[in-house]
N, CA, C, O and CB atoms as a CASP TS submission, in Angstrom:
PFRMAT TS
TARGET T0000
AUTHOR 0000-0000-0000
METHOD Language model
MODEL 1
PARENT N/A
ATOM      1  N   UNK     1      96.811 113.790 100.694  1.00  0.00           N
ATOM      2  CA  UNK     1      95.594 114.241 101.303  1.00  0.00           C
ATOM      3  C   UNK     1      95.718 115.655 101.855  1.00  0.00           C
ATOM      4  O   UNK     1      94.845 116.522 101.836  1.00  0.00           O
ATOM      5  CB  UNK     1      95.193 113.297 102.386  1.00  0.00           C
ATOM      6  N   UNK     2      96.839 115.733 102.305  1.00  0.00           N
ATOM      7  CA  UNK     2      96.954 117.347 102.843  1.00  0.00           C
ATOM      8  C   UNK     2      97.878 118.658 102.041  1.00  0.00           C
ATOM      9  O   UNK     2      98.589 119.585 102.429  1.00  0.00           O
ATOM     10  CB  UNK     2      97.685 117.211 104.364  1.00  0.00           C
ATOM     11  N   UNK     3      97.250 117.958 100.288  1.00  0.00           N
ATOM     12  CA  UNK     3      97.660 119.168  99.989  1.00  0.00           C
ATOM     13  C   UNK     3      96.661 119.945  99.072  1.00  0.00           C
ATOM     14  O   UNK     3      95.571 119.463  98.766  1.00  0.00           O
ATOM     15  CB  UNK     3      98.944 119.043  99.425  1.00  0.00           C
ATOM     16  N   UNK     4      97.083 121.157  98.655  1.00  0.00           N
ATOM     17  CA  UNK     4      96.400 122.183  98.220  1.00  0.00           C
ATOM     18  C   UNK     4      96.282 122.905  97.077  1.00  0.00           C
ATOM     19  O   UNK     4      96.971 123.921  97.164  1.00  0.00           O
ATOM     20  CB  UNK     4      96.576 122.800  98.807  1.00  0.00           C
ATOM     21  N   UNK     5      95.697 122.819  96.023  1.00  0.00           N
ATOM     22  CA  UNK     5      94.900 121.864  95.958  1.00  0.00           C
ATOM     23  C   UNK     5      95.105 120.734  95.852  1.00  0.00           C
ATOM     24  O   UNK     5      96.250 120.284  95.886  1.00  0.00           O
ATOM     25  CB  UNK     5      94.321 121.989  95.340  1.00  0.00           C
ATOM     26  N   UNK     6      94.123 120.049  95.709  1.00  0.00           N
ATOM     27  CA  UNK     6      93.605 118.684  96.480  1.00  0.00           C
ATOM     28  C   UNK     6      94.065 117.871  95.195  1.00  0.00           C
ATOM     29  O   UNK     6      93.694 118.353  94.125  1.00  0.00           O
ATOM     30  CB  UNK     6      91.675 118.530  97.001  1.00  0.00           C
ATOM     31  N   UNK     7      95.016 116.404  95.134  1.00  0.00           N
ATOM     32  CA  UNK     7      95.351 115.727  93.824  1.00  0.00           C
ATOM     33  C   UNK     7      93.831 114.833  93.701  1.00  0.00           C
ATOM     34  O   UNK     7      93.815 113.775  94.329  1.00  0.00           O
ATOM     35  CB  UNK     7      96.997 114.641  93.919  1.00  0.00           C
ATOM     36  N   UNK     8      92.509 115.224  92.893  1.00  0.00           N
ATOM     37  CA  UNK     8      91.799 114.576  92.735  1.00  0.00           C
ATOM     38  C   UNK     8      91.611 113.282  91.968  1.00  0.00           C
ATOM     39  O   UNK     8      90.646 112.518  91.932  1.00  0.00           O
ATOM     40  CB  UNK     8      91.327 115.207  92.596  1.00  0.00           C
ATOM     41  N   UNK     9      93.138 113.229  91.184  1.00  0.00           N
ATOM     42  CA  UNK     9      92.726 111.950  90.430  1.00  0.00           C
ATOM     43  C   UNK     9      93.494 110.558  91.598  1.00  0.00           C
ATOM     44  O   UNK     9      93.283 109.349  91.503  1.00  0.00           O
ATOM     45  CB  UNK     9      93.560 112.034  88.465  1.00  0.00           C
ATOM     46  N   UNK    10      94.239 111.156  92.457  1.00  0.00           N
ATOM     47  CA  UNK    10      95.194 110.473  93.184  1.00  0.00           C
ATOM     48  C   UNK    10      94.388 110.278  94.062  1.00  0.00           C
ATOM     49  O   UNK    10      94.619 109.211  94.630  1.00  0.00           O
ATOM     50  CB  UNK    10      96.440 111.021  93.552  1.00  0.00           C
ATOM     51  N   UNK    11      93.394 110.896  94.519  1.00  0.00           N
ATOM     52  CA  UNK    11      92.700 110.503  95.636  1.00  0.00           C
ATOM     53  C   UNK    11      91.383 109.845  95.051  1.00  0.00           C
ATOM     54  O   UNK    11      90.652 109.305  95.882  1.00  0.00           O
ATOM     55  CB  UNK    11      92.454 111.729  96.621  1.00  0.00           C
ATOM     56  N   UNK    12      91.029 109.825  93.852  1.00  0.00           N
ATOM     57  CA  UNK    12      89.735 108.925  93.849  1.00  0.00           C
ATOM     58  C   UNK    12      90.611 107.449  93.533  1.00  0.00           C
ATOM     59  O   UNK    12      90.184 106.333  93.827  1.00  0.00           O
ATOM     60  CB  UNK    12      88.364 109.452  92.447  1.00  0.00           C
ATOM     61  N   UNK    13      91.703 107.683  92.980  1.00  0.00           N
ATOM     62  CA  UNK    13      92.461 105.838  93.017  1.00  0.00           C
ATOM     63  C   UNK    13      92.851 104.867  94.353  1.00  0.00           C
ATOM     64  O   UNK    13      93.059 103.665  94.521  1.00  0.00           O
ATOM     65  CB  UNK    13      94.096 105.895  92.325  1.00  0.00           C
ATOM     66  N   UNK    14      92.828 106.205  95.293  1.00  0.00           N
ATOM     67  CA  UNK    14      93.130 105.564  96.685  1.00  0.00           C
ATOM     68  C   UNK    14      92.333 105.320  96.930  1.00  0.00           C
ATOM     69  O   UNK    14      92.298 104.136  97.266  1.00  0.00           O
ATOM     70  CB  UNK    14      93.626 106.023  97.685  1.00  0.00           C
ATOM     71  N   UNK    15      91.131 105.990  97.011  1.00  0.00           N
ATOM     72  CA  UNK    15      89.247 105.711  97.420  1.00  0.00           C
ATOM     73  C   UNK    15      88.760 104.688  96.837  1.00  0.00           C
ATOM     74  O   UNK    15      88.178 103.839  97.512  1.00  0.00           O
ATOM     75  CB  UNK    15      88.102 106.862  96.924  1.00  0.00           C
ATOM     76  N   UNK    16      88.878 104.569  95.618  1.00  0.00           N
ATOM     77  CA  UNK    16      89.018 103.098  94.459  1.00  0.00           C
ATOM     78  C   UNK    16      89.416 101.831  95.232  1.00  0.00           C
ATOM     79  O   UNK    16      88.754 100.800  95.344  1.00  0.00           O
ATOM     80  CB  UNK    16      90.400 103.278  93.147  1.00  0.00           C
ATOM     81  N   UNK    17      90.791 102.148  95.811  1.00  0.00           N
ATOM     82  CA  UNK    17      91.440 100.778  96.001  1.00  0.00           C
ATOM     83  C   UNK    17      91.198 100.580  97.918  1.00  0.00           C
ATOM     84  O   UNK    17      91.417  99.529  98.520  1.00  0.00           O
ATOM     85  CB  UNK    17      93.449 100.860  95.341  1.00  0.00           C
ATOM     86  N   UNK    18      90.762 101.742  98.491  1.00  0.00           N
ATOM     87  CA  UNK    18      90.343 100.840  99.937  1.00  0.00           C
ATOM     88  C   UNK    18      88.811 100.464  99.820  1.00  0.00           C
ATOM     89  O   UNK    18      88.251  99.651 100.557  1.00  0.00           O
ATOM     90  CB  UNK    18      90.555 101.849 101.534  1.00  0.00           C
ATOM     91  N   UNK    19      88.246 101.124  98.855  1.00  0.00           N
ATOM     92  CA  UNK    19      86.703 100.764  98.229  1.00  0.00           C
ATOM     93  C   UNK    19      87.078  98.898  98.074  1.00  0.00           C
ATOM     94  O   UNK    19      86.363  98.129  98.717  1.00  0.00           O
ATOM     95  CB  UNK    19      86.272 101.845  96.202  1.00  0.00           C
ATOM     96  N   UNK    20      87.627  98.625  97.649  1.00  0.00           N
ATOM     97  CA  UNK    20      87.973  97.575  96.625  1.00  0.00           C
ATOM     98  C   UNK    20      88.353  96.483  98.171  1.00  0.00           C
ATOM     99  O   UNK    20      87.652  95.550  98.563  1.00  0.00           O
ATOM    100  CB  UNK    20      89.562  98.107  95.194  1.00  0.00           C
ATOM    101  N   UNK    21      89.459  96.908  98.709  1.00  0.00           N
ATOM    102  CA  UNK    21      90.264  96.064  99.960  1.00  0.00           C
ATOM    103  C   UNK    21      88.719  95.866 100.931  1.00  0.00           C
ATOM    104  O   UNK    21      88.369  94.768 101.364  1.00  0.00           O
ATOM    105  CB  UNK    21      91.890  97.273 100.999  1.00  0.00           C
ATOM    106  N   UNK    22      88.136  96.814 101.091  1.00  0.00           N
ATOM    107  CA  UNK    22      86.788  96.594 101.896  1.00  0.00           C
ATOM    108  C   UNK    22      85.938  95.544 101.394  1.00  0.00           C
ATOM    109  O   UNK    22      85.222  94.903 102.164  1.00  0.00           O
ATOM    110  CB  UNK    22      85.926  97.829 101.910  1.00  0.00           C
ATOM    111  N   UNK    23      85.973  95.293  99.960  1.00  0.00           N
ATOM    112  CA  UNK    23      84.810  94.497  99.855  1.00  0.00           C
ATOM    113  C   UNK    23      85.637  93.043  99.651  1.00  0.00           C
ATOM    114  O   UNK    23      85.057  92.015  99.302  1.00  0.00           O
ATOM    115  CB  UNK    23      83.697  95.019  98.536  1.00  0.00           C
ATOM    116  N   UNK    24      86.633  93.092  99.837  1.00  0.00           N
ATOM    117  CA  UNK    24      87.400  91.723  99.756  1.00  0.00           C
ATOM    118  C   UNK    24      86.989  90.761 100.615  1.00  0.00           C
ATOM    119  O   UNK    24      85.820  90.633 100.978  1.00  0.00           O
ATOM    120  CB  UNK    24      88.789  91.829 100.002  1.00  0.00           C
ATOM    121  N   UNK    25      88.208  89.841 101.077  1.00  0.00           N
ATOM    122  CA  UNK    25      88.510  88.725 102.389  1.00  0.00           C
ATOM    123  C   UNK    25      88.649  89.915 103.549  1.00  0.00           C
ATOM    124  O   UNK    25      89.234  90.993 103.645  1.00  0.00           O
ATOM    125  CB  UNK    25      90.270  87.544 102.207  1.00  0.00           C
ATOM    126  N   UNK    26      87.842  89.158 104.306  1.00  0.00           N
ATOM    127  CA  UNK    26      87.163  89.729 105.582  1.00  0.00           C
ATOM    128  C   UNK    26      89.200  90.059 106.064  1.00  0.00           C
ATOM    129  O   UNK    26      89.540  91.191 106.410  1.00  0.00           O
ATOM    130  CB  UNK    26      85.761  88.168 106.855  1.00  0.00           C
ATOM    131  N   UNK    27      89.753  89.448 106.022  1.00  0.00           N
ATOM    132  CA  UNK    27      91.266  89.683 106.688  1.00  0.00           C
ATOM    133  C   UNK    27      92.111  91.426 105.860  1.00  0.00           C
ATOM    134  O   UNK    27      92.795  92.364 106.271  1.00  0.00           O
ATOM    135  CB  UNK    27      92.457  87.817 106.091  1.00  0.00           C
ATOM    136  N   UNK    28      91.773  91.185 105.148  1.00  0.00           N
ATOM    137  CA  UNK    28      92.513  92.457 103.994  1.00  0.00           C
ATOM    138  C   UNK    28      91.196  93.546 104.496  1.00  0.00           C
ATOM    139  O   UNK    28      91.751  94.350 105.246  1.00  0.00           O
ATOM    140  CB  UNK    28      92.542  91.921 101.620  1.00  0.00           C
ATOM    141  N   UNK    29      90.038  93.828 104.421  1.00  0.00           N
ATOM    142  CA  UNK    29      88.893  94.558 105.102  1.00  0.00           C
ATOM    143  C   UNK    29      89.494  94.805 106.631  1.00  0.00           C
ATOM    144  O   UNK    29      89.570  95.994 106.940  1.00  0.00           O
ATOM    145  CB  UNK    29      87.364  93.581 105.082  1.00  0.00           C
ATOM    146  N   UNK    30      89.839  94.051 107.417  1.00  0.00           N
ATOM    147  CA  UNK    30      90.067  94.636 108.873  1.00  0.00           C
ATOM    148  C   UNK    30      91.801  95.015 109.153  1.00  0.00           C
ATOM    149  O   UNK    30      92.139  95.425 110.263  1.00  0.00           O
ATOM    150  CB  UNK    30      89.486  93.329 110.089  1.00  0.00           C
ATOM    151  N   UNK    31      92.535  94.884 108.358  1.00  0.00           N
ATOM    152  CA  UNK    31      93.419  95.859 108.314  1.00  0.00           C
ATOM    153  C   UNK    31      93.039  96.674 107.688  1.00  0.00           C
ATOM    154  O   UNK    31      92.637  97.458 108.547  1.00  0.00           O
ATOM    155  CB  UNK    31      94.462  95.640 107.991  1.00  0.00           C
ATOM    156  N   UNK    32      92.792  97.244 106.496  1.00  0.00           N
ATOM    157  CA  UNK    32      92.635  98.491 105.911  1.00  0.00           C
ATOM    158  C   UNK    32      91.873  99.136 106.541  1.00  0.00           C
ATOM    159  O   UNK    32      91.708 100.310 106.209  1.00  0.00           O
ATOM    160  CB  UNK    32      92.280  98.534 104.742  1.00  0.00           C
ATOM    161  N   UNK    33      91.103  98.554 107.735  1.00  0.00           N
ATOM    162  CA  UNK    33      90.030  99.989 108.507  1.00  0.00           C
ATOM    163  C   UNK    33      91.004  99.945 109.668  1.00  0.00           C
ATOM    164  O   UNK    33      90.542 100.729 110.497  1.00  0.00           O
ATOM    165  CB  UNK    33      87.901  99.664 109.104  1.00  0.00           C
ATOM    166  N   UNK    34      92.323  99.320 110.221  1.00  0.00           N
ATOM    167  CA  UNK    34      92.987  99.097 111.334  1.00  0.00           C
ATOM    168  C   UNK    34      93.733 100.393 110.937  1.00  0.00           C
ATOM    169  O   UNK    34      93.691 101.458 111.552  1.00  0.00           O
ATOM    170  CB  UNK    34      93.750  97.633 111.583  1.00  0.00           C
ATOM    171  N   UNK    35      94.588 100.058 109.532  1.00  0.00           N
ATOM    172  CA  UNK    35      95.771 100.553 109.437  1.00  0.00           C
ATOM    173  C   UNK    35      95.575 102.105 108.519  1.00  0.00           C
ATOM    174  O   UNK    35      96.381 103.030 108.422  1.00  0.00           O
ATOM    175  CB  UNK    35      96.728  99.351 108.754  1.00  0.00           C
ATOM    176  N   UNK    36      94.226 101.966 107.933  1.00  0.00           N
ATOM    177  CA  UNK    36      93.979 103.482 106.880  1.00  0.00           C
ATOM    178  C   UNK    36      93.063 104.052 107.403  1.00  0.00           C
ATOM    179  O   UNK    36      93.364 105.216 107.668  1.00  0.00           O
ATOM    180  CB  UNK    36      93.523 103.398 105.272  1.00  0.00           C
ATOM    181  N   UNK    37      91.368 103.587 107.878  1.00  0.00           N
ATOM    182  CA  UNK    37      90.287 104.340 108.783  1.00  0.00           C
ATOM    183  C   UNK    37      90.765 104.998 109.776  1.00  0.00           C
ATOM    184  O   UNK    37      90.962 106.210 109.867  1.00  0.00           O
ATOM    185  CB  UNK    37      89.325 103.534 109.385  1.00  0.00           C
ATOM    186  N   UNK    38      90.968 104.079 110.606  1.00  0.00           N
ATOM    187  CA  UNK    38      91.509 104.102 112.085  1.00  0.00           C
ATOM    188  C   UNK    38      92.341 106.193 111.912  1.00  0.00           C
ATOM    189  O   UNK    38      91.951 107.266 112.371  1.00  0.00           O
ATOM    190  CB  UNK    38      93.171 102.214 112.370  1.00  0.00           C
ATOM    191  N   UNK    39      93.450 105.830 111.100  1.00  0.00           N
ATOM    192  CA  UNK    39      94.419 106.718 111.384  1.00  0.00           C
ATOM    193  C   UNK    39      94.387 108.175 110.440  1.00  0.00           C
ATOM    194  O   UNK    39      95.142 109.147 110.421  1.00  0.00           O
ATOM    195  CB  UNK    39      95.717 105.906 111.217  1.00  0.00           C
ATOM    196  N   UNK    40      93.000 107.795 109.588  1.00  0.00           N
ATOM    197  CA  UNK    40      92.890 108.821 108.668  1.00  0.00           C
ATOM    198  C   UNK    40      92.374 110.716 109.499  1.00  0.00           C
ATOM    199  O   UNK    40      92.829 111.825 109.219  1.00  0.00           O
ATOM    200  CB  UNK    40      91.592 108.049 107.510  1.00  0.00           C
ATOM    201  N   UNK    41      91.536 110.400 110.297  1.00  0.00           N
ATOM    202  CA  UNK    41      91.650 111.909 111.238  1.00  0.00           C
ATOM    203  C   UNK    41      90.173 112.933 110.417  1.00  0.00           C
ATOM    204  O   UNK    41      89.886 112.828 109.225  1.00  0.00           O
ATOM    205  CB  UNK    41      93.797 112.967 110.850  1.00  0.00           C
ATOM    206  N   UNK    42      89.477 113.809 111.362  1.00  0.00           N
ATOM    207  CA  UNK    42      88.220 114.321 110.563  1.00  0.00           C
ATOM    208  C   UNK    42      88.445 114.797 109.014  1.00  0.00           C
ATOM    209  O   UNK    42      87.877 114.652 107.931  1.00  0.00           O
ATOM    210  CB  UNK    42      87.624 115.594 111.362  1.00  0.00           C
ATOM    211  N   UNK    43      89.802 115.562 109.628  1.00  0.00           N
ATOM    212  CA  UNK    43      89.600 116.795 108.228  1.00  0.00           C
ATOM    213  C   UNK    43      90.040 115.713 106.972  1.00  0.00           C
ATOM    214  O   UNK    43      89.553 115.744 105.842  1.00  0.00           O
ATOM    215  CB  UNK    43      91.033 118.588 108.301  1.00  0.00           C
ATOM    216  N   UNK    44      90.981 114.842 107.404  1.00  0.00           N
ATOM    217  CA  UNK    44      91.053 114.062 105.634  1.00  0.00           C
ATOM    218  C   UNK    44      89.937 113.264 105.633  1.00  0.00           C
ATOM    219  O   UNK    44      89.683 113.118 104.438  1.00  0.00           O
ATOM    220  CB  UNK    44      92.519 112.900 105.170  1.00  0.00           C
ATOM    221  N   UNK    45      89.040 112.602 106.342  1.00  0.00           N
ATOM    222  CA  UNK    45      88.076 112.113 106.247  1.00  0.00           C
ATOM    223  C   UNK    45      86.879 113.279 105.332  1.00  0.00           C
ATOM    224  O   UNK    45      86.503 112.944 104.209  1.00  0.00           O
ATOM    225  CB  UNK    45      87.850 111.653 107.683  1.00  0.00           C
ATOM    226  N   UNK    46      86.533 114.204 105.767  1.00  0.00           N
ATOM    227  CA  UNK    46      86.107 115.310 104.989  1.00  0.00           C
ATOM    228  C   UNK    46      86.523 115.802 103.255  1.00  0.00           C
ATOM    229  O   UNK    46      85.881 116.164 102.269  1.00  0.00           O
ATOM    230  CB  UNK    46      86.535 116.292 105.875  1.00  0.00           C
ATOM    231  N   UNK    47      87.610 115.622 103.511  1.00  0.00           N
ATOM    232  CA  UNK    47      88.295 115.787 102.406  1.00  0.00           C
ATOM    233  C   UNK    47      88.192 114.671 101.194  1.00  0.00           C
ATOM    234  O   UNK    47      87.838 114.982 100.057  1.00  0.00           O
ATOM    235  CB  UNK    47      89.572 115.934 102.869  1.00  0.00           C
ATOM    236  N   UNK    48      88.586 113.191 101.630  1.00  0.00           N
ATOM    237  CA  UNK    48      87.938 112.170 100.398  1.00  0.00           C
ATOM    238  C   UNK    48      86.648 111.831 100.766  1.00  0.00           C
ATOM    239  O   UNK    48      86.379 110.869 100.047  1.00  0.00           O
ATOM    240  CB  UNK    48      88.729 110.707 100.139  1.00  0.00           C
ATOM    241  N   UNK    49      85.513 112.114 101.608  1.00  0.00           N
ATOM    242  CA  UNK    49      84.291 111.908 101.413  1.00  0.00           C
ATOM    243  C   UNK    49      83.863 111.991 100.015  1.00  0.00           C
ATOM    244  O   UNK    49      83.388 110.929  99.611  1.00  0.00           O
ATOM    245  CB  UNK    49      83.652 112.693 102.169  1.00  0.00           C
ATOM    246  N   UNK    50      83.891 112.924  99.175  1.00  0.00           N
ATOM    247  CA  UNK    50      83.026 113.583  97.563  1.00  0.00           C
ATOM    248  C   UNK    50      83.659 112.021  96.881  1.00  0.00           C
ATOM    249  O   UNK    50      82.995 111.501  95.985  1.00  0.00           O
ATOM    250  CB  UNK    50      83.919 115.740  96.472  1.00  0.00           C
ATOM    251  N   UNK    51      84.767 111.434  97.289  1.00  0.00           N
ATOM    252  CA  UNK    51      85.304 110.494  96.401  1.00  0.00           C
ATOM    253  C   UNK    51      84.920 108.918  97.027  1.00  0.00           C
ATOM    254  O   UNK    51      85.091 107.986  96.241  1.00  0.00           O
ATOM    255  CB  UNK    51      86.976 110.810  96.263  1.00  0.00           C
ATOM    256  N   UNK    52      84.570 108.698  97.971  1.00  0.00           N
ATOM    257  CA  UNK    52      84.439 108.056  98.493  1.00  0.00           C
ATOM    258  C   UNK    52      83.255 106.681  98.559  1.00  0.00           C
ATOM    259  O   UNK    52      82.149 106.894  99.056  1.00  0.00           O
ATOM    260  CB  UNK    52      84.612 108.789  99.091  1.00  0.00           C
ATOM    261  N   UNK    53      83.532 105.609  98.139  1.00  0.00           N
ATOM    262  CA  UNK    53      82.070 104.586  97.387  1.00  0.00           C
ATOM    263  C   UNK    53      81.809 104.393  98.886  1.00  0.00           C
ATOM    264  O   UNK    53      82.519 104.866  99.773  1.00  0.00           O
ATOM    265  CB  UNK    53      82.358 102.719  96.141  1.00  0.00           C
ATOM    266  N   UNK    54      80.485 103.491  99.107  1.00  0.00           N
ATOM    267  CA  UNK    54      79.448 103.331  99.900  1.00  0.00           C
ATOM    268  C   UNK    54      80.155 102.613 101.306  1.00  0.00           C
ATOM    269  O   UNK    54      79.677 102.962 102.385  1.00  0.00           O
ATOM    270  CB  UNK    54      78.278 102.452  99.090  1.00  0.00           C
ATOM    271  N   UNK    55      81.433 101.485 101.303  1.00  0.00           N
ATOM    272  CA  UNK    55      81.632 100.655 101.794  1.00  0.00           C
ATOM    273  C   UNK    55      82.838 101.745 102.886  1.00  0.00           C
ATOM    274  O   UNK    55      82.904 101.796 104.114  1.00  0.00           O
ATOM    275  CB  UNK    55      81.932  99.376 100.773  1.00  0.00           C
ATOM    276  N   UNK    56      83.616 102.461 101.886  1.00  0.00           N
ATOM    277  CA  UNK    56      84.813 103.274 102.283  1.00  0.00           C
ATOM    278  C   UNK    56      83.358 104.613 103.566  1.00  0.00           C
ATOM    279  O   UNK    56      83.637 105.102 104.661  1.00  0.00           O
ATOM    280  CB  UNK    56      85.980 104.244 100.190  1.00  0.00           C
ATOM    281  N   UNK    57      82.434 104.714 103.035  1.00  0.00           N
ATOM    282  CA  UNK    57      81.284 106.107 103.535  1.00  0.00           C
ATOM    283  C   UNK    57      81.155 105.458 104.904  1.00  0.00           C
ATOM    284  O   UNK    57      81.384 105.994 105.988  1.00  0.00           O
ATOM    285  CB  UNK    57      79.401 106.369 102.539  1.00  0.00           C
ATOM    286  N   UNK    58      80.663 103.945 104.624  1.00  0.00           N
ATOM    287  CA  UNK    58      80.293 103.509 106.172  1.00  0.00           C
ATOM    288  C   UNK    58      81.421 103.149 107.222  1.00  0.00           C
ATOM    289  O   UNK    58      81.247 102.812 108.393  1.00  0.00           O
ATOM    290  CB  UNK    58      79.415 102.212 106.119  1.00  0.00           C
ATOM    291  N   UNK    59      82.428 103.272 106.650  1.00  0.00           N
ATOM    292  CA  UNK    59      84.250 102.261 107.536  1.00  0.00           C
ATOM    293  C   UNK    59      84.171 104.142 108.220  1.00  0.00           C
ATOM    294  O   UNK    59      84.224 104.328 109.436  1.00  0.00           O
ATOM    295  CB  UNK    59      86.702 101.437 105.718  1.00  0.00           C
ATOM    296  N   UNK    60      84.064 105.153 107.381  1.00  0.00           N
ATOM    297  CA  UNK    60      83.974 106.528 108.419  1.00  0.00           C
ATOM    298  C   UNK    60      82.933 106.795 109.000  1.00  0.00           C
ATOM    299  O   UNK    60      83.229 107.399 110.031  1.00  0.00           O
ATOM    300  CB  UNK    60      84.182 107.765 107.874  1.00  0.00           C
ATOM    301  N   UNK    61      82.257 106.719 108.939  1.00  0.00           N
ATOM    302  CA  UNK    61      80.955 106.441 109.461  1.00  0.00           C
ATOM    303  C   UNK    61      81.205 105.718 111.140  1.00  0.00           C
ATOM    304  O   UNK    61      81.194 106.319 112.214  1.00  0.00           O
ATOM    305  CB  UNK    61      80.132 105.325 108.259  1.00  0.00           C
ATOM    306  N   UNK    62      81.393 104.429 110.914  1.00  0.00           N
ATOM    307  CA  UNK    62      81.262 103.638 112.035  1.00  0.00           C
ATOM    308  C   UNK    62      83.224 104.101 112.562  1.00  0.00           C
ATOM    309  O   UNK    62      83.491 103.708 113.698  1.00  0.00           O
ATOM    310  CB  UNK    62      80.673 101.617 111.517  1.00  0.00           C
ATOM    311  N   UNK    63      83.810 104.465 112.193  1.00  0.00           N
ATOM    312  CA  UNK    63      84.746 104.999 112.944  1.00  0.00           C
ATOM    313  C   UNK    63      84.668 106.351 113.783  1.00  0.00           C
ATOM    314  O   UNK    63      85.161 106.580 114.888  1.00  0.00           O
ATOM    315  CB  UNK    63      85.649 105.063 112.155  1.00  0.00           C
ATOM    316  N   UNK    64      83.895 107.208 112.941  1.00  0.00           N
ATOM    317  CA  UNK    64      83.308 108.301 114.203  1.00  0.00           C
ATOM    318  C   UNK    64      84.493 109.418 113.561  1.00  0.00           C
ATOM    319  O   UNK    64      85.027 110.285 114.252  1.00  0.00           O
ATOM    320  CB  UNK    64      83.564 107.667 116.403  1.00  0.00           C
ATOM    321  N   UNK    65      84.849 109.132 111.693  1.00  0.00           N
ATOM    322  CA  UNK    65      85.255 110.840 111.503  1.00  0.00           C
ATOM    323  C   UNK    65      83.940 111.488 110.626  1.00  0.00           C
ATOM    324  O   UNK    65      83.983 112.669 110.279  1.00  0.00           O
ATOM    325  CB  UNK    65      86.997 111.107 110.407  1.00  0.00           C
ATOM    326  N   UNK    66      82.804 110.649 110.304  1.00  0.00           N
ATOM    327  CA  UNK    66      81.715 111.475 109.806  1.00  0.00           C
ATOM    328  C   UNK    66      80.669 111.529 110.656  1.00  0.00           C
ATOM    329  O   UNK    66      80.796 110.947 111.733  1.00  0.00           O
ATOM    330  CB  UNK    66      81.238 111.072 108.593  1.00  0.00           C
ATOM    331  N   UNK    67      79.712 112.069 110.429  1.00  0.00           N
ATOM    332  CA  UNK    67      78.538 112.211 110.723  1.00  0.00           C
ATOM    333  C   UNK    67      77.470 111.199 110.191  1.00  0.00           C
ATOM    334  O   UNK    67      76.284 111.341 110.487  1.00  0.00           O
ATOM    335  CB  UNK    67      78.319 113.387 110.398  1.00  0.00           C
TER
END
């Protein structure tokens, strides 16, 4: 996430797969916003937004690194 340029295919597979853990069992969904939302920070939040499906948009959203 913090490099330059940006690995776009590496980061839409990560966006892919907490996309994916979100829409699972409610248990695998509240770690991945514990252990990956939680600790992700504005600017990488900014950064995989463009990659980011609807479920991963709202976990930043309701964590308070987007707008």
């Amino acid at each position: 996430m913090d490099a330059d340029p940006l690995d776009e295919g590496l980061v839409r597979r990560c966006c892919d797969f907490v996309e994916e853990a979100l829409a699972g069992e409610e248990y695998a969904a509240e770690r991945v916003e514990m252990m990956v939302i939680e600790n992700l920070g504005r600017e990488r939040a900014g950064r995989v937004l463009p990659y980011a499906g609807p479920l991963l948009r709202e976990a930043l959203r309701s964590s308070g690194w987007i707008g």
